[in-house]
C-alpha positions in Angstrom: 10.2 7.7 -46.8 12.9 6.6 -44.3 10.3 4.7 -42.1 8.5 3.1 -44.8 12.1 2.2 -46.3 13.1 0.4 -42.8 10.1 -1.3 -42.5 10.3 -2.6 -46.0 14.0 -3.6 -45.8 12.4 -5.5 -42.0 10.2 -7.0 -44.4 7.3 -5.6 -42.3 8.9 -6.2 -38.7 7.6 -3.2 -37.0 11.1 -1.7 -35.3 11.6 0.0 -31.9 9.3 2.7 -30.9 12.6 4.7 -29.9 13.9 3.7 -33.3 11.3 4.4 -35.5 10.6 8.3 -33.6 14.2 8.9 -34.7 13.3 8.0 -38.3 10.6 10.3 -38.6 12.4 13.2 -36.7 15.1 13.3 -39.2 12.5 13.0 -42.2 10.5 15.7 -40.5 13.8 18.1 -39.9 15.0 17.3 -43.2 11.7 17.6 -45.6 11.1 21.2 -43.5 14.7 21.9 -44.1 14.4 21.2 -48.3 10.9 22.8 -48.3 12.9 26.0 -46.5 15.2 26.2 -49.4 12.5 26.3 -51.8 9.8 28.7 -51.5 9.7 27.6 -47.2 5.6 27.6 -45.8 4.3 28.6 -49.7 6.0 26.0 -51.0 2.5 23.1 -51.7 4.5 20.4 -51.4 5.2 21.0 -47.3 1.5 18.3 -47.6 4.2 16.1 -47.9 5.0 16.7 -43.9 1.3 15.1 -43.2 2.6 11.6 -44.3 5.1 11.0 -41.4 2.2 12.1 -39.1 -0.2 9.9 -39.7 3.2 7.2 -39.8 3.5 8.3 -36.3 0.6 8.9 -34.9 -0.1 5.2 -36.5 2.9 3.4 -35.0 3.9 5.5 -32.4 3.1 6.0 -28.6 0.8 9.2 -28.3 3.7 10.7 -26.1 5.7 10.7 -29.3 3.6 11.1 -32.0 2.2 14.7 -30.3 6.3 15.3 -29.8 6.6 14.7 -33.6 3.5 17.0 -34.4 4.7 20.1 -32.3 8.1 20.2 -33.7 6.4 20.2 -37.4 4.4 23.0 -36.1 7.3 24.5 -35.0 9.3 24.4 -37.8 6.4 25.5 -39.8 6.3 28.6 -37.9 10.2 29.1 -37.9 9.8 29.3 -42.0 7.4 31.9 -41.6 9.7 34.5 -39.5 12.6 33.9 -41.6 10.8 35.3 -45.0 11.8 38.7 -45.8 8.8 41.4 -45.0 9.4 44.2 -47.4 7.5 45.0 -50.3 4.1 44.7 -51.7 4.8 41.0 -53.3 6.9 40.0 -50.5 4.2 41.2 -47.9 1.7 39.1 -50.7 3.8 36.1 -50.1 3.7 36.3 -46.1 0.1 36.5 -46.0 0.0 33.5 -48.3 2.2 31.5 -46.0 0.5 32.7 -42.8 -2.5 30.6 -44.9 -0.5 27.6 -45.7 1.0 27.3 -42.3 -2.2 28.0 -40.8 -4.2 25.1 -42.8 -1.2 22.8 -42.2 -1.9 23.1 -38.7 -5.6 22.6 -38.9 -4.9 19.6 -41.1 -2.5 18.2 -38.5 -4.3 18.2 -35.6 -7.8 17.1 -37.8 -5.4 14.0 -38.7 -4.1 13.8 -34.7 -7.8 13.8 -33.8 -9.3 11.3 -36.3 -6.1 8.3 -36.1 -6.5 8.9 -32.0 -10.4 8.1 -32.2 -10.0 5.6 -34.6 -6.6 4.2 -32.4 -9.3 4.3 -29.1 -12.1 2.5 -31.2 -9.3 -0.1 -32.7 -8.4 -0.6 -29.1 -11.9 -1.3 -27.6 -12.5 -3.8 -30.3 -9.0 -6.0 -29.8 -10.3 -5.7 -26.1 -13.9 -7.1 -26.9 -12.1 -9.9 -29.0 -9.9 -11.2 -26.6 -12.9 -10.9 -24.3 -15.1 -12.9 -26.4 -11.9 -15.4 -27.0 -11.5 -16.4 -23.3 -15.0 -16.5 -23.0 -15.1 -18.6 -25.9 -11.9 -20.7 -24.2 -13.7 -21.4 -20.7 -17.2 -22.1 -23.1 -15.3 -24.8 -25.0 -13.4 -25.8 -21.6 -17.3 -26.4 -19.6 -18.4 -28.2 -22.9 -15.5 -30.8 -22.7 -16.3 -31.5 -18.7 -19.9 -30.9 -19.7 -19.7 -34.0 -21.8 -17.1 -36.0 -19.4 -20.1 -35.7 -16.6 -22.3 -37.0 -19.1 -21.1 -40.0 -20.3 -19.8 -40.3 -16.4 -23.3 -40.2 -15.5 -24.2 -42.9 -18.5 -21.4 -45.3 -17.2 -22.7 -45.2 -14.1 -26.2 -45.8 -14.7 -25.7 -49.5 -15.7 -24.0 -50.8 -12.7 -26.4 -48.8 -10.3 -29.3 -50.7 -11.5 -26.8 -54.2 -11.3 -26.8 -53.0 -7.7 -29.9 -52.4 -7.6 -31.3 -55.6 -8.6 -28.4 -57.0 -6.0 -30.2 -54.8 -3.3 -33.5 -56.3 -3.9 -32.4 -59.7 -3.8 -30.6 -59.4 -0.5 -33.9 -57.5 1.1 -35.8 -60.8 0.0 -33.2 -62.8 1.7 -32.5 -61.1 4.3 -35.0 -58.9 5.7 -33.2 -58.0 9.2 -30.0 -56.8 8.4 -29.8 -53.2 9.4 -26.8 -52.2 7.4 -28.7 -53.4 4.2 -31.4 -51.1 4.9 -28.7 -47.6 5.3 -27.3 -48.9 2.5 -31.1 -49.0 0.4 -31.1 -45.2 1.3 -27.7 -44.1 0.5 -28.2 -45.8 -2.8 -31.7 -43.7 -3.2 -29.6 -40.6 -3.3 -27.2 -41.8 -6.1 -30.4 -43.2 -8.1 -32.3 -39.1 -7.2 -28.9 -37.4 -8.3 -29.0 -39.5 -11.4 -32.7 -38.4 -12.1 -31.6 -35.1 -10.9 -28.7 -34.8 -13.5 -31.0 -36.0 -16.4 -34.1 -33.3 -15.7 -30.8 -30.8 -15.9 -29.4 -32.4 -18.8 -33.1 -32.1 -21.0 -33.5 -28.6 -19.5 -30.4 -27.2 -20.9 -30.9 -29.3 -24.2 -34.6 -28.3 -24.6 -34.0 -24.7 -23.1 -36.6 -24.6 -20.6 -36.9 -22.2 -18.0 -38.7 -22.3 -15.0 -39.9 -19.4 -12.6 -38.4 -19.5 -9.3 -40.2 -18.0 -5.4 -37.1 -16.3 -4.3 -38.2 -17.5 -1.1 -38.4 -21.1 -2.3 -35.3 -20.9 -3.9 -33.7 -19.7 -0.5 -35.2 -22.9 1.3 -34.1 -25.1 -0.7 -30.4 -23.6 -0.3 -31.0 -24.0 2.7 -31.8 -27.9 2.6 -29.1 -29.0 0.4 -26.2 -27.7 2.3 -27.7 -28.7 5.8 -27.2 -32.3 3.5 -24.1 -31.7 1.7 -22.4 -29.8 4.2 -24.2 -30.6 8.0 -20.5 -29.9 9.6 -20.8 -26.4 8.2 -21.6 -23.1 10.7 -23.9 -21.2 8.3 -25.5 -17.7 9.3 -28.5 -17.4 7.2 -30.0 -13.9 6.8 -33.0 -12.7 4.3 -34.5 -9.5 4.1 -37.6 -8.7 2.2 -38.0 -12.2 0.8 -41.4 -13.0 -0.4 -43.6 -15.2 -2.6 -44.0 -12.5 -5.2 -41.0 -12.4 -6.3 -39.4 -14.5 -9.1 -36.6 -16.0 -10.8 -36.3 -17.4 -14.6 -33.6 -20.0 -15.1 -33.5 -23.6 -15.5 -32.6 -25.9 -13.0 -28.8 -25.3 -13.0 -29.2 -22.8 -10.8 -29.5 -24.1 -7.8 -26.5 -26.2 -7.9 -24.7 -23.3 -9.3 -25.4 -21.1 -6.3 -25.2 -24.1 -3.9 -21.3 -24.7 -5.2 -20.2 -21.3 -4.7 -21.6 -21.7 -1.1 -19.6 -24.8 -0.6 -16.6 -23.3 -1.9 -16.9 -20.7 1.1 -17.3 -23.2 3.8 -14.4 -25.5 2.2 -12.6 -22.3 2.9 -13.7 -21.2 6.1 -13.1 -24.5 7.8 -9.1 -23.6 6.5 -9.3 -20.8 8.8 -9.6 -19.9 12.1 -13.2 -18.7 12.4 -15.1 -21.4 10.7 -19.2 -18.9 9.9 -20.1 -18.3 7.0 -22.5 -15.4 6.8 -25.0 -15.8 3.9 -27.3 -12.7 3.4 -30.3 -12.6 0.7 -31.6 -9.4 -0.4 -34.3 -7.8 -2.9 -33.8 -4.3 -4.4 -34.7 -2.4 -7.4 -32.4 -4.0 -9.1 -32.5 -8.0 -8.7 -31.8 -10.2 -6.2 -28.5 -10.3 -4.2 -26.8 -13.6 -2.5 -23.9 -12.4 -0.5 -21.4 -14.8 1.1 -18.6 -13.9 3.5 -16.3 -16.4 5.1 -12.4 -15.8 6.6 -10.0 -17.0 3.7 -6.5 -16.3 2.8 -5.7 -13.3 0.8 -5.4 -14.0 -3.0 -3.4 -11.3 -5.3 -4.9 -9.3 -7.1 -4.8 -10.7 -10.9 -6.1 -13.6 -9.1 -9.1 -12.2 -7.8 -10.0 -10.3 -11.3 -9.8 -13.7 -13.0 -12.1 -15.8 -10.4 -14.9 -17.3 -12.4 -13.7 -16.8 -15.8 -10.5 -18.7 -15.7 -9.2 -22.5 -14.5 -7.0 -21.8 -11.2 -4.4 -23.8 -9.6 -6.5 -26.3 -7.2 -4.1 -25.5 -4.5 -6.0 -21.8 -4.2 -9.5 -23.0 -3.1 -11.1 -22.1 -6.7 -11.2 -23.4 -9.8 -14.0 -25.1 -11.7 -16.6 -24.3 -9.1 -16.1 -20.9 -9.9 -16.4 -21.0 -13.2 -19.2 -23.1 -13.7 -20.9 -20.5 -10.9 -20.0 -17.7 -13.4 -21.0 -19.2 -16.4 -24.4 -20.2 -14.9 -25.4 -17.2 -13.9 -24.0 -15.0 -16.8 -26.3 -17.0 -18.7 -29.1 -15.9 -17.0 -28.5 -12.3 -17.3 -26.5 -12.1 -13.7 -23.5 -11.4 -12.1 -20.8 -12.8 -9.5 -18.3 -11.1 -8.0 -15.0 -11.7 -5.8 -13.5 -8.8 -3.5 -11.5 -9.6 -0.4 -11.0 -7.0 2.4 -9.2 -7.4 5.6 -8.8 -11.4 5.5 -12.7 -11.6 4.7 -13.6 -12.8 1.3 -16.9 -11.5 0.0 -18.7 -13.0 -2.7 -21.8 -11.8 -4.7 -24.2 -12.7 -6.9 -26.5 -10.9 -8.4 -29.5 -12.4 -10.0 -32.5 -10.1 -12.4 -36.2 -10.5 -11.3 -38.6 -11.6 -13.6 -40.6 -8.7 -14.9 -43.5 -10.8 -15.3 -43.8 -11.2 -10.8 -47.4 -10.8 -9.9 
């Protein structure tokens, strides 16, 4: 076959689209043309015509592979008017091609079907691969800042208790001095983040799960941004919250949602109206947090790739987002992006427990 031929001579290279429709045209015109001479639609070797449809159908656009089929149906038929109708064996020999003809084009669009469905099925797979190979990228991405925090948080642990020990002695010494006493507390909250960051750590690494009060957990959003972020104008709004209603996840949770809350307000107080409006909700179908804050606009390929990609740090987003994502896909949940009319909406949804009381 020409095709085959090229390819070969390309050493496999597949050739141009353009290129490689002309090839099988002139095959097609010029097997039909040879078949025509000899015996035309009776002749049995016109199977031969399947071969550069599958080729195309294969290796071609479907624009041009169905252009390729219906001029070997045509010039199937064309054979078929050209034979000579009179006479009892030439009238035998009609009917016969009418047959042949007739199963070639059967055959032809059976082969158009199956190569499409198997094309569509080949296509769904390479797009569930490269699905699974940037979620395996951003996996193996949180794993290497997974372990940076960790040994981070080992490093640090020494010289906290040096200070510490350096605390106690100057509260022995000196008993009155205010600013050693605000300095005690702000050093309690390094030493309950560290404790905090190790009940995380031997959660994820013994997989335990805890139930959460979807009311509780809304509280206790509550309390760590009025900490983290006092200077922020947050709306708070629940409906149909109650204390029968649960959560299972371990305790990255909470500072999974709490991030993606802090990455509204970081970009609301770059705007000119500074609320953020945070609503809770219970359906049917889970629980909802939805977050809307004034932001700059972000393109569109952008937006689609919020949570599951590493961003420029210049656009507000970046590993806050994706540790948000990953977090809550691993609990069976969703988060979503959409901005609409310089108001960026962010949701995530969250499954209740089936075992609520």
């Amino acid at each position: 076959m020409l095709l085959l031929i090229a390819m070969a001579f390309k050493r496999q290279l597949r050739l141009n689209p353009w290129l490689m429709l002309i090839l099988l045209t002139l095959e097609v015109i010029g097997i039909n043309i040879l078949i025509a001479l000899n015996g035309a639609a009776s002749n049995p070797y016109n199977a031969v015509l399947l071969v550069p449809l599958v080729l195309a159908f294969m290796l071609l656009p479907l624009a041009h592979a169905g252009g390729l089929l219906l001029l070997s149906i045509i010039a199937q038929i064309i054979q078929v008017l050209l034979l000579p109708e009179q006479g009892h064996h030439q009238g035998m020999m009609q009917a016969h091609s009418y047959a042949m003809v007739g199963s070639f084009i059967l055959t032809s669009l059976l082969i158009a079907i199956v190569v499409c469905y198997f094309h569509y099925q080949i296509a769904n797979r390479d797009g569930t691969l490269q699905k699974l190979r940037e979620r395996q990228l951003r996996d193996e991405q949180l794993l290497a800042i997974g372990t940076a925090a960790a040994q981070l948080t080992h490093d640090v642990a020494t010289p906290a208790q040096s200070i510490r020990l350096l605390l106690e002695e100057g509260e022995e010494q000196q008993r009155s001095q205010e600013w050693l006493h605000a300095l005690d507390l702000q050093f309690q909250r390094i030493e309950q983040q560290l404790r905090n960051w190790r009940e995380v750590a031997d959660d994820v690494r013994e997989q335990r799960l805890h139930r959460y009060k979807v009311n509780e957990l809304t509280h206790s959003l509550r309390q760590l941004l009025q900490i983290s972020r006092p200077e922020a104008e947050i709306h708070w709004q629940s409906q149909h919250e109650d204390a029968l209603h649960f959560i299972l996840a371990d305790r990255t949770l909470l500072p999974a949602l709490t991030s993606v809350i802090i990455n509204a307000c970081e970009a609301a107080l770059k705007s000119t109206c500074k609320r953020v409006l945070v609503n809770t909700r219970i359906s049917r179908m889970g629980w909802y947090l939805q977050i809307d804050n004034q932001g700059k606009s972000l393109p569109a390929d952008t937006l689609a790739s919020l949570g599951s990609q590493f961003l420029p740090s210049h656009q507000g987003h970046g590993i806050g987002a994706v540790l948000t994502n990953a977090t809550i896909e691993k609990f069976s949940g969703e988060v979503n992006w959409q901005y609409n009319e310089g108001t960026m909406t962010t949701t995530v949804y969250l499954p209740l427990d089936s075992g609520y009381a």
